[in-house]
N, C-alpha and C positions, 0 to 999 in steps of 0.2 A: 372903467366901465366894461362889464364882460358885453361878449355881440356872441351869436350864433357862427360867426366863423372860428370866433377862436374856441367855442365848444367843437365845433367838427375837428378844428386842426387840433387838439388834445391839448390845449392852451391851458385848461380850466383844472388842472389834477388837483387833487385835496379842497375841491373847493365848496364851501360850508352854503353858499348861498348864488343862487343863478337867478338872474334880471330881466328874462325875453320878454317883455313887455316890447307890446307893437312891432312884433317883427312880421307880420303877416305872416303865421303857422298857417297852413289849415291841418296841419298834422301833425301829432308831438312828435321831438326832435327825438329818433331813439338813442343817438347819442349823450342823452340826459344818464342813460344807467350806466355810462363810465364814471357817475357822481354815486355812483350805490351805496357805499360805505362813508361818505360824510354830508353827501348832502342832506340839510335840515330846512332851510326855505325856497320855495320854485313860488315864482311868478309868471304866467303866463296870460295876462290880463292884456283884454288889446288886440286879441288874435282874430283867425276863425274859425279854433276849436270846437267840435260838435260831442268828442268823444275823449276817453283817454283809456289809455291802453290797459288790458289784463292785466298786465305783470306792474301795476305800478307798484303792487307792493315789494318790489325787489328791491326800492328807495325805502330801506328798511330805518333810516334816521330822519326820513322827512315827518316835521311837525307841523309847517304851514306852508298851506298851498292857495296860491290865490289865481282863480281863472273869470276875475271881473268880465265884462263886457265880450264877451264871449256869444257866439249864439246855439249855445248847450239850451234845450228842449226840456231834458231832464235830468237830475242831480245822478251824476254815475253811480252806480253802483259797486265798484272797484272802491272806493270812497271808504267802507265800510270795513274793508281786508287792509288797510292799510293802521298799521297796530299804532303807532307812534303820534299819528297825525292826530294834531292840538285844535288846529284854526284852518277855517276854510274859507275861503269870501267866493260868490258866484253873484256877487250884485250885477244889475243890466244885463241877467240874462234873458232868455224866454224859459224858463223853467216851469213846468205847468205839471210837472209830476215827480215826487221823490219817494223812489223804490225802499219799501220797509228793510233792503240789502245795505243801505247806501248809509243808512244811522247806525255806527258798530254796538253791540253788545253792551251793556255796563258791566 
C-alpha cells in the first residue's frame, strides 16, 4: 500500500498509480510531479481538496483522476489542459458550477 510518507521520502519512483485516498490533504501533495513521466491513475478521494494546482498538466500520462468526496465547489478548470485524461469521478462534491475550460476540446 503506497502512504504519503513514502511519496515524500521518494519511495514511489516509476510508479504508474498513487492511492491517497483519506489522508486528510487539504493541499495537493506537490511531490505528486516526481510521478510526471509515468503516472496514469491518482486518487485523491477522501480529502479536503478545494482546488488543484495549474501545472497539473505536467502529469503528462495521467488518464484517471478521481477526487470523490472532496468539497470542490466547482469542477477545475486545469481539468481541461490535461491532454491524456480519460476518466474523472468528482461524485459527493458541492459542485454547483463547471467552467466551459474544464470540458477539453474534441
Amino acid at each position: 500500500m503506497q502512504t504519503l510518507s513514502d511519496l515524500r521520502a521518494g519511495r514511489l519512483t516509476g510508479a504508474t498509480r498513487l492511492d491517497l485516498r483519506h489522508c486528510q490533504l487539504d493541499d495537493f501533495p506537490r511531490e505528486i510531479f516526481a510521478l510526471a513521466d509515468t503516472l496514469q491513475m491518482l486518487d485523491l478521494s477522501g480529502n479536503r481538496l478545494r482546488a488543484l494546482p495549474d501545472d497539473l498538466p505536467r502529469l503528462r500520462k495521467l488518464r484517471i483522476l478521481f477526487c470523490s468526496n472532496n468539497p470542490f465547489d466547482s469542477l477545475p478548470a486545469v481539468l481541461g489542459r490535461c491532454q491524456r485524461l480519460d476518466i474523472v469521478g468528482f461524485k459527493a462534491n458541492a459542485i454547483a458550477h463547471v467552467p466551459a475550460e474544464a470540458i477539453p476540446p474534441d
